[in-house]
Biopython code that builds the backbone (N, CA, C, O; Angstrom):
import numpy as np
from Bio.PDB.StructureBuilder import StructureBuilder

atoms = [
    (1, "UNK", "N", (-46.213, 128.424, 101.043)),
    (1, "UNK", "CA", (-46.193, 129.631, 101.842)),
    (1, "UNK", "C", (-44.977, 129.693, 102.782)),
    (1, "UNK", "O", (-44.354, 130.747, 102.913)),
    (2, "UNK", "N", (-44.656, 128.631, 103.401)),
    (2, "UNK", "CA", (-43.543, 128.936, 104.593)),
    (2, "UNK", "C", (-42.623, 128.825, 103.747)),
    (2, "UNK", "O", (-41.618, 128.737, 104.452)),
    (3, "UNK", "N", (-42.222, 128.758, 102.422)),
    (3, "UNK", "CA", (-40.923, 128.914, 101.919)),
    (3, "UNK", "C", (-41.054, 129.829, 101.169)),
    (3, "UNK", "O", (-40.046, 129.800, 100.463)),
    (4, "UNK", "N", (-41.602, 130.547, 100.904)),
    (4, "UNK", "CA", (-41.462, 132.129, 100.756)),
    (4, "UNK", "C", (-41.197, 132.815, 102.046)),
    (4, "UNK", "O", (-40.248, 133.583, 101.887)),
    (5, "UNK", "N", (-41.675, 132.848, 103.312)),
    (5, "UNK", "CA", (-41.425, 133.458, 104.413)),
    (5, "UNK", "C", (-40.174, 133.141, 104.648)),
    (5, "UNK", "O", (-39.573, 133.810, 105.488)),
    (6, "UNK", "N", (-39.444, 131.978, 103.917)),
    (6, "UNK", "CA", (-38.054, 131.685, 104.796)),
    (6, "UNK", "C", (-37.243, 132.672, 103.612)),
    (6, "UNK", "O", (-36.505, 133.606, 103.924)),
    (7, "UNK", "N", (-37.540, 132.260, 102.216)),
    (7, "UNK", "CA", (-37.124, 133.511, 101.312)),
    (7, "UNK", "C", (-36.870, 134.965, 101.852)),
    (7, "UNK", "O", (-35.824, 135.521, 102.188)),
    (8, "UNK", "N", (-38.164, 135.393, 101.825)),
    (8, "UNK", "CA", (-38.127, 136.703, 102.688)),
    (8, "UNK", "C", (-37.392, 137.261, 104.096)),
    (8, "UNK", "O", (-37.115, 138.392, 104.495)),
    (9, "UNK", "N", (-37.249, 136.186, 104.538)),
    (9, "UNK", "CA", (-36.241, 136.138, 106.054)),
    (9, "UNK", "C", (-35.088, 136.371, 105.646)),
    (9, "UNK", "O", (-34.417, 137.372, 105.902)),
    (10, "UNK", "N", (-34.691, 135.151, 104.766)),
    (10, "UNK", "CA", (-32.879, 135.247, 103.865)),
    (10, "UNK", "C", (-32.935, 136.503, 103.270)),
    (10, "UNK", "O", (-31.822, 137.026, 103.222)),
    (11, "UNK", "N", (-33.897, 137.222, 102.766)),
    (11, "UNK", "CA", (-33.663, 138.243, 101.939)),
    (11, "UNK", "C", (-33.358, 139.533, 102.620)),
    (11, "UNK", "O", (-32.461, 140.312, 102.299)),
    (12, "UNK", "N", (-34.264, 139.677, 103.662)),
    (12, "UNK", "CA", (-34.373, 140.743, 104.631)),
    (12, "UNK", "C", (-32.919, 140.773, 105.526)),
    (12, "UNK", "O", (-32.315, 141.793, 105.858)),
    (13, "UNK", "N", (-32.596, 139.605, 105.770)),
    (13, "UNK", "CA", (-30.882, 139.338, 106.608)),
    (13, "UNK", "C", (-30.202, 139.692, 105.979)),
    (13, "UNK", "O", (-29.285, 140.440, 106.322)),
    (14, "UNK", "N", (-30.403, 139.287, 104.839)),
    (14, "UNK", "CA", (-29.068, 139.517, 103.858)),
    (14, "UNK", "C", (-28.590, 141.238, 103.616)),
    (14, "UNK", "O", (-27.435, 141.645, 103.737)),
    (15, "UNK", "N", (-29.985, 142.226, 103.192)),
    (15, "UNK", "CA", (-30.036, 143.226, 103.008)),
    (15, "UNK", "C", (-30.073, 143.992, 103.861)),
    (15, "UNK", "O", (-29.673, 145.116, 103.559)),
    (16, "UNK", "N", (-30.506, 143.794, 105.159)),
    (16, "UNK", "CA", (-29.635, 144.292, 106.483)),
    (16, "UNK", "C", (-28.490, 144.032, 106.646)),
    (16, "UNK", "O", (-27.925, 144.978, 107.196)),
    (17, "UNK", "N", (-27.671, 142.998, 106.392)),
    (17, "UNK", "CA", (-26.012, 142.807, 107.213)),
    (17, "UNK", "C", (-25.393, 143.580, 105.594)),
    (17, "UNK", "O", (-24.204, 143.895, 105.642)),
    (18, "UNK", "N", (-26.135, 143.880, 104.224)),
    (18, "UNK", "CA", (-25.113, 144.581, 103.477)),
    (18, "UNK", "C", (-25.199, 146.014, 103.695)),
    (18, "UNK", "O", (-24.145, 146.633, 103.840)),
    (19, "UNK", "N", (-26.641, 146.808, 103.751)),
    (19, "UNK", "CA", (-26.579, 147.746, 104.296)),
    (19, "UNK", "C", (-25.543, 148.227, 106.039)),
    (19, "UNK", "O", (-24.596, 149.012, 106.080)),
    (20, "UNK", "N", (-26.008, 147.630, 106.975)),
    (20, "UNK", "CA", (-24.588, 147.756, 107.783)),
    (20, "UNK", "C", (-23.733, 147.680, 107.455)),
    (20, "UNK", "O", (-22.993, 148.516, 107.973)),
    (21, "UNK", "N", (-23.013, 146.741, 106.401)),
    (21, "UNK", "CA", (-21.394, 146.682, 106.110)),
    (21, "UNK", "C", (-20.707, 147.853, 105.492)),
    (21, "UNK", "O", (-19.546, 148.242, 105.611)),
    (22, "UNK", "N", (-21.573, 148.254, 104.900)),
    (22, "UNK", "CA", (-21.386, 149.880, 103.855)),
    (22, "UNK", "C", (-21.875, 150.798, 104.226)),
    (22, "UNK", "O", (-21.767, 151.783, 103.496)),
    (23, "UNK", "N", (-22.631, 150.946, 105.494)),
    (23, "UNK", "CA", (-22.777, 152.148, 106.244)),
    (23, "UNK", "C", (-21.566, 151.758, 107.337)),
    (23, "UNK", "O", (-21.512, 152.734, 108.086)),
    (24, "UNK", "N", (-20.863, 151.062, 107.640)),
    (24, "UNK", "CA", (-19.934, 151.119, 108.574)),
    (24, "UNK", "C", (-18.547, 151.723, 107.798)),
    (24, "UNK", "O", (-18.021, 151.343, 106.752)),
    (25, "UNK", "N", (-18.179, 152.783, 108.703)),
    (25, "UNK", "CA", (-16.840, 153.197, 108.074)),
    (25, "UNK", "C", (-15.822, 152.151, 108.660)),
    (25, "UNK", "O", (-15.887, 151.532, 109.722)),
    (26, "UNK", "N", (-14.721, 152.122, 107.528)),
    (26, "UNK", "CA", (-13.639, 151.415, 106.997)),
    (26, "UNK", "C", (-13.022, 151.023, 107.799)),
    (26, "UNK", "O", (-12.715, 149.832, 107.843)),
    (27, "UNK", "N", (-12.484, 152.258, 109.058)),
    (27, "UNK", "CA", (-11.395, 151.465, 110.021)),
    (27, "UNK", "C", (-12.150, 151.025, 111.300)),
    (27, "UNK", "O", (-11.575, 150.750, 112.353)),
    (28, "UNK", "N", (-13.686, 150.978, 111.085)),
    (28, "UNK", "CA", (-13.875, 150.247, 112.498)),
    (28, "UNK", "C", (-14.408, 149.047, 112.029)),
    (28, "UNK", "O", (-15.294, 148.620, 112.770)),
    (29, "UNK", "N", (-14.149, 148.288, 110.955)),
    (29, "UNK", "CA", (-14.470, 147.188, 110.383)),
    (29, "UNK", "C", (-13.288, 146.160, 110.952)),
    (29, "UNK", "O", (-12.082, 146.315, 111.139)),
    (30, "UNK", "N", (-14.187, 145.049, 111.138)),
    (30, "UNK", "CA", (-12.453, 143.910, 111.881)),
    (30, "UNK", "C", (-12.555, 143.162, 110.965)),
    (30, "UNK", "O", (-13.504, 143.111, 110.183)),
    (31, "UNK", "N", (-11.090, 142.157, 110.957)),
    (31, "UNK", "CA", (-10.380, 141.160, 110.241)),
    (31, "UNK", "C", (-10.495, 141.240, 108.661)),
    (31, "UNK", "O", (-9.558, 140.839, 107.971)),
    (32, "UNK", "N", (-11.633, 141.752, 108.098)),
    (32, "UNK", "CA", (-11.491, 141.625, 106.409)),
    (32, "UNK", "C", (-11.347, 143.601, 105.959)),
    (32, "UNK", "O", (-11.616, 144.522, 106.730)),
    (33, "UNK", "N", (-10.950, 143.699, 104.796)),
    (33, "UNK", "CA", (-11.448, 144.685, 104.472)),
    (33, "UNK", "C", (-13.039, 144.881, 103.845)),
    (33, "UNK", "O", (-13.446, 143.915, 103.201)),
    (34, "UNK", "N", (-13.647, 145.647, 103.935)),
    (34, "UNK", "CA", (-15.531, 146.150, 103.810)),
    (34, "UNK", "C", (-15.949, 145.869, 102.895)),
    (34, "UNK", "O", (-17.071, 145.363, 102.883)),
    (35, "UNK", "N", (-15.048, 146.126, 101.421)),
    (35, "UNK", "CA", (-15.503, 145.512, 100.020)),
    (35, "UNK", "C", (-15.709, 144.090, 100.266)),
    (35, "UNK", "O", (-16.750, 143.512, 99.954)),
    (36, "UNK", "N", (-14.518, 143.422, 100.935)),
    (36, "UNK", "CA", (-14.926, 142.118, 101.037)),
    (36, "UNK", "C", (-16.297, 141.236, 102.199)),
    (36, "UNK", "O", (-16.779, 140.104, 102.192)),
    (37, "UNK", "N", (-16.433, 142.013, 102.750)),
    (37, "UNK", "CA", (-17.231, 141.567, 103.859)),
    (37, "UNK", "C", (-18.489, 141.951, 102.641)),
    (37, "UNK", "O", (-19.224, 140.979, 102.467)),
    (38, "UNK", "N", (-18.776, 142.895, 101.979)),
    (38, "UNK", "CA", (-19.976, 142.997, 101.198)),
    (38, "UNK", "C", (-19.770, 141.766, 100.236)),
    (38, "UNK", "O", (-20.659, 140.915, 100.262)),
    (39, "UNK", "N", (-19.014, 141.630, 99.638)),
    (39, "UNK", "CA", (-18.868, 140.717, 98.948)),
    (39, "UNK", "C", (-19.507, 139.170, 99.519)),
    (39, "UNK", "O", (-20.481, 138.531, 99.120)),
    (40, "UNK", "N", (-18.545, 138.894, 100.583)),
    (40, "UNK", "CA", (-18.926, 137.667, 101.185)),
    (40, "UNK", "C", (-20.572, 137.566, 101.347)),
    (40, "UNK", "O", (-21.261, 136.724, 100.773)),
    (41, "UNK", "N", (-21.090, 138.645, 102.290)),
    (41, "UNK", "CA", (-22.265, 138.473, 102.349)),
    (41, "UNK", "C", (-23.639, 138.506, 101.428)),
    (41, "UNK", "O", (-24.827, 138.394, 101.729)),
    (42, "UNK", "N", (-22.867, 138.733, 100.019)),
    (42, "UNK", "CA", (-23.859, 138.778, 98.872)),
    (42, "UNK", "C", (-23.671, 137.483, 98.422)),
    (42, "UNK", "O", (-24.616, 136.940, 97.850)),
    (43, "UNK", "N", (-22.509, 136.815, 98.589)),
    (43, "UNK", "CA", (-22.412, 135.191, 97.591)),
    (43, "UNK", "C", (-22.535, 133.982, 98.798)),
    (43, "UNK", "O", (-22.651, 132.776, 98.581)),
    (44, "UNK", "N", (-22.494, 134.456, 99.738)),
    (44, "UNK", "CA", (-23.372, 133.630, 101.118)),
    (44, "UNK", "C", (-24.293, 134.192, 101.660)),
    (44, "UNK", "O", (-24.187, 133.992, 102.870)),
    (45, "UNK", "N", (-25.198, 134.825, 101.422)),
    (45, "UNK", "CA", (-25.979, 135.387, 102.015)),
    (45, "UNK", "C", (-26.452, 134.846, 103.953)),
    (45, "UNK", "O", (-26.543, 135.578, 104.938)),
    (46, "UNK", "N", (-26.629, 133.514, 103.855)),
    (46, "UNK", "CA", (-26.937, 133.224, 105.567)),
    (46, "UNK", "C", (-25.944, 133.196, 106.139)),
    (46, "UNK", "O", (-25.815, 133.768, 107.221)),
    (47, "UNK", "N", (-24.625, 132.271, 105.343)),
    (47, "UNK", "CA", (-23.337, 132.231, 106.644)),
    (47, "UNK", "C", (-22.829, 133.837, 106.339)),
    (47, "UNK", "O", (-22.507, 134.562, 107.281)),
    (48, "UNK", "N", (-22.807, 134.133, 105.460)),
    (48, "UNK", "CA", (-21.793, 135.611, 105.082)),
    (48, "UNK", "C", (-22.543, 136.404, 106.231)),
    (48, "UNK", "O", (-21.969, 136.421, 107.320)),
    (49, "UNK", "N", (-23.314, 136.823, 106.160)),
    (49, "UNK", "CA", (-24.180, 137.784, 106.623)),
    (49, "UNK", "C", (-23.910, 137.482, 108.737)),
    (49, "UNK", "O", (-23.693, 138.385, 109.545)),
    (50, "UNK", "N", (-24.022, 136.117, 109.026)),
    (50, "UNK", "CA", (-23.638, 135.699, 110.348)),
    (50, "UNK", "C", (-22.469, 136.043, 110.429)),
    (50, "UNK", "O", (-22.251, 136.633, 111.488)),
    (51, "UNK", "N", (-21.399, 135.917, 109.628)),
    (51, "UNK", "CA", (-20.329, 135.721, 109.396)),
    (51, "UNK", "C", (-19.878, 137.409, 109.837)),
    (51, "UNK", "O", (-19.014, 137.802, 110.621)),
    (52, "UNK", "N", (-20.794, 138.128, 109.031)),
    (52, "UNK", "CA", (-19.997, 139.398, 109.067)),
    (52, "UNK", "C", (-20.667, 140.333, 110.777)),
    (52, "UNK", "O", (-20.279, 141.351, 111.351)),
    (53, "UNK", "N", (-21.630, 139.479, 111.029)),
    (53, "UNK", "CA", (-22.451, 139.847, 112.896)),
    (53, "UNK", "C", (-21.736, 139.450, 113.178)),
    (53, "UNK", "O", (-21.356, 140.140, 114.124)),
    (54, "UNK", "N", (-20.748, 138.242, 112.991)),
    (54, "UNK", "CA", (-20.043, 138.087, 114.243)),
    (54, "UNK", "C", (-18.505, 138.204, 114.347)),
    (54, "UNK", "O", (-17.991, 138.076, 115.458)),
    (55, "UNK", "N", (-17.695, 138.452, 113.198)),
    (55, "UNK", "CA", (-16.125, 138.739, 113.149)),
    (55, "UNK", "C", (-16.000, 140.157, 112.233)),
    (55, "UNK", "O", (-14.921, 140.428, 111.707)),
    (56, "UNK", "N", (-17.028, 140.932, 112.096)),
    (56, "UNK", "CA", (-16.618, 141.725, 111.157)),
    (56, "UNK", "C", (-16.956, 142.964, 111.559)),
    (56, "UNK", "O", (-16.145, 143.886, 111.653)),
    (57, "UNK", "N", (-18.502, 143.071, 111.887)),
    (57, "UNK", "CA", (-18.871, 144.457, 112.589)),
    (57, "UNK", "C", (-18.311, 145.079, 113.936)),
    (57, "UNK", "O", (-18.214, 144.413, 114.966)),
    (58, "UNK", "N", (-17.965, 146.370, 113.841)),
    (58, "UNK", "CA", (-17.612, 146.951, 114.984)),
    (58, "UNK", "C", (-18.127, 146.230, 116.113)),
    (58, "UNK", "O", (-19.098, 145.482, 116.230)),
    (59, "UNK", "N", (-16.862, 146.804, 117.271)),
    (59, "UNK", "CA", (-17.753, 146.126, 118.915)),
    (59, "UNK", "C", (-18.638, 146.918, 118.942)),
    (59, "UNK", "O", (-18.810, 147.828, 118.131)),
    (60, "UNK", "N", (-19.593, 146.543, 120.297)),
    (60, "UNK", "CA", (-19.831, 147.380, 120.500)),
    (60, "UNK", "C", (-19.604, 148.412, 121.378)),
    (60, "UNK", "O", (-18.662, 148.460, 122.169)),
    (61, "UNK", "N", (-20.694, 149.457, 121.205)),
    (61, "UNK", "CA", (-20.096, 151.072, 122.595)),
    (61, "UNK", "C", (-20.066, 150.003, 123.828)),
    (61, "UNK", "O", (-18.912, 150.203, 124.207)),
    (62, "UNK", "N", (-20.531, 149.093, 124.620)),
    (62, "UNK", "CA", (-20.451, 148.795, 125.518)),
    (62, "UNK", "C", (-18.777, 148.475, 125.526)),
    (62, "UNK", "O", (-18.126, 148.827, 126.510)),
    (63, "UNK", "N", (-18.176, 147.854, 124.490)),
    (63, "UNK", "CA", (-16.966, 147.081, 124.623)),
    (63, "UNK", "C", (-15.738, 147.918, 124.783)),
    (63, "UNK", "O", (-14.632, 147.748, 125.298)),
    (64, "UNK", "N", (-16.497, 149.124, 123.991)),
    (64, "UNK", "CA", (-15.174, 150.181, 123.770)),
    (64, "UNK", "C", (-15.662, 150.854, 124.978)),
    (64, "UNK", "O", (-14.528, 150.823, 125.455)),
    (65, "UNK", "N", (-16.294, 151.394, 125.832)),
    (65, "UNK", "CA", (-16.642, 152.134, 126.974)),
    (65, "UNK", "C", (-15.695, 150.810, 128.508)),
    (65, "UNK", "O", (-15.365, 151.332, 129.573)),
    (66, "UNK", "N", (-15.531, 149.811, 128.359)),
    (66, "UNK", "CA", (-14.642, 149.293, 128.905)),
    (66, "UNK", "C", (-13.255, 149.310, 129.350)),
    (66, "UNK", "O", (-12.700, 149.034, 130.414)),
    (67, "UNK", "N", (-12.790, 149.798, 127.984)),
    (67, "UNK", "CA", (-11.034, 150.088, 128.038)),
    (67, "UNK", "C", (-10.618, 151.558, 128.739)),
    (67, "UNK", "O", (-11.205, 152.640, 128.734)),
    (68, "UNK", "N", (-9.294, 151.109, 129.373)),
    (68, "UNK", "CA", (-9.015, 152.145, 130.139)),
    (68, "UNK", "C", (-8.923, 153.385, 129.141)),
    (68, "UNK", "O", (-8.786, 153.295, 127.921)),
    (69, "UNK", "N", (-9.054, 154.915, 130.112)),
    (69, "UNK", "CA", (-8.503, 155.812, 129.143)),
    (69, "UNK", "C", (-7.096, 156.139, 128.425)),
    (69, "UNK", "O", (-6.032, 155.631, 128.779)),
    (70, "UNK", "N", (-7.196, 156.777, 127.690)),
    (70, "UNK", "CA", (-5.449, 156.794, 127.225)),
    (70, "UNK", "C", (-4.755, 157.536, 127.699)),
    (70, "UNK", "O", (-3.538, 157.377, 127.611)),
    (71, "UNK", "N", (-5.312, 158.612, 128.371)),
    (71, "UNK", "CA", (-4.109, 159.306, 128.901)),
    (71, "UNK", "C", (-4.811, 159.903, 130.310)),
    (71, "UNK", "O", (-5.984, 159.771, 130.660)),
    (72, "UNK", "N", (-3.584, 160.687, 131.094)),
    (72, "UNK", "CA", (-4.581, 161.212, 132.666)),
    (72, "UNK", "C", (-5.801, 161.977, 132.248)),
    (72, "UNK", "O", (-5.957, 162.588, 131.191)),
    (73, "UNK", "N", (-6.797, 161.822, 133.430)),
    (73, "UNK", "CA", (-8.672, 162.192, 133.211)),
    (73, "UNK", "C", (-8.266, 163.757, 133.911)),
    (73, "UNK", "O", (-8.892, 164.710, 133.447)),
    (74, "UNK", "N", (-7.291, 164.027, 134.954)),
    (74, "UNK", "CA", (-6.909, 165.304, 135.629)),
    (74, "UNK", "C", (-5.560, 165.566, 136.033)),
    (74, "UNK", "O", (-4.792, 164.650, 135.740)),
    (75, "UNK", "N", (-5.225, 166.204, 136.414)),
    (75, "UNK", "CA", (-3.505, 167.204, 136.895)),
    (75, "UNK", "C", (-3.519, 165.965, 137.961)),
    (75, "UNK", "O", (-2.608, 165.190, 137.670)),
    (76, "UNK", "N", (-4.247, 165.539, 139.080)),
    (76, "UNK", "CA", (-3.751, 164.511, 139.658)),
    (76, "UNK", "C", (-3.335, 163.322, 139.368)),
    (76, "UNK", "O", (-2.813, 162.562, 140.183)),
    (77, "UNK", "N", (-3.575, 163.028, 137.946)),
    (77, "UNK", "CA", (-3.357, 161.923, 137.949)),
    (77, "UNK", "C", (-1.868, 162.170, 136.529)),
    (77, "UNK", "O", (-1.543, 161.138, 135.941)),
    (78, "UNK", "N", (-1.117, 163.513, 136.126)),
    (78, "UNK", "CA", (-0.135, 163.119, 135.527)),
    (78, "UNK", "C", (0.678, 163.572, 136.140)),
    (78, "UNK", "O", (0.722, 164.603, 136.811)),
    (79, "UNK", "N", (1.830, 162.319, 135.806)),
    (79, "UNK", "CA", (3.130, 162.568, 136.723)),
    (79, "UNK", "C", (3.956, 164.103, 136.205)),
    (79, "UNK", "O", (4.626, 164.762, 136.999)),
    (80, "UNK", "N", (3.813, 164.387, 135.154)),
    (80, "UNK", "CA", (4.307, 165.596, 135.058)),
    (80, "UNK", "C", (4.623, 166.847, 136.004)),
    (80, "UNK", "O", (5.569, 167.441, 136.521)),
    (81, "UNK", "N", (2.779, 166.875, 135.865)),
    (81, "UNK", "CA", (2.136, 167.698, 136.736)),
    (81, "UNK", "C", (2.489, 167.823, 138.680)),
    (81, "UNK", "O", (2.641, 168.720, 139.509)),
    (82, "UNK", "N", (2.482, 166.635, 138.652)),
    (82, "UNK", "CA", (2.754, 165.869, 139.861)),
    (82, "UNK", "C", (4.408, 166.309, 140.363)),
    (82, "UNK", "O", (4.749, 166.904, 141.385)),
    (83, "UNK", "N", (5.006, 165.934, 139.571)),
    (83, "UNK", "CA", (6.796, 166.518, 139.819)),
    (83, "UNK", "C", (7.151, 167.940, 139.912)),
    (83, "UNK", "O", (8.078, 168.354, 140.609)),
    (84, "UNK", "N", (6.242, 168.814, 139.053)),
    (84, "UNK", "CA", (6.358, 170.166, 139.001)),
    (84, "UNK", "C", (6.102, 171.123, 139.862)),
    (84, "UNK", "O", (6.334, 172.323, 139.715)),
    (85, "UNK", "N", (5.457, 170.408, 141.080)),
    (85, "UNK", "CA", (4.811, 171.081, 142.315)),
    (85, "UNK", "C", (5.456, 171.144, 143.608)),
    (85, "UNK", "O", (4.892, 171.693, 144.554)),
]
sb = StructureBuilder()
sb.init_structure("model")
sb.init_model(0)
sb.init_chain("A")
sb.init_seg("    ")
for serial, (resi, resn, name, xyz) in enumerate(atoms, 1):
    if name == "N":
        sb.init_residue(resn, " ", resi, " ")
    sb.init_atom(name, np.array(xyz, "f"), 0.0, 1.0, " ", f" {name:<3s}", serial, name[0])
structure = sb.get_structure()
């Protein structure tokens, strides 16, 4: 019995981290390209699958809600704007 439950664990991980890899679009995928991250995680299923939670899937919103913005948020804050007055 407990090695079917560990079956079912590997199976269920596995088919969660491939479903995420191929519902994640292409350019927010890191270090591999997506075919390959599916790949990996079908012929390793436990490390692939860790593998792709932890160097492969997007950050997250917390990580990207961190970085500064890219350009001025208002007229006070571009120098343009600022010189023209």
């Amino acid at each position: 019995m407990p090695r079917i439950l560990l079956a079912l664990a590997v199976l269920a991980f596995t088919v969660y981290c491939v479903v995420d890899a191929v519902q994640t679009q292409d350019h927010e995928v890191r270090n591999l390209p997506k075919v390959l991250w599916v790949f990996i995680t079908l012929l390793f299923p436990v490390a692939g699958g860790a593998a792709w939670l932890i160097a492969g899937r997007p950050r997250s919103i917390l990580d990207r809600r961190q970085q500064p913005p890219a350009g001025p948020l208002g007229p006070d804050d571009d120098p343009d704007f600022l010189r023209g007055l």
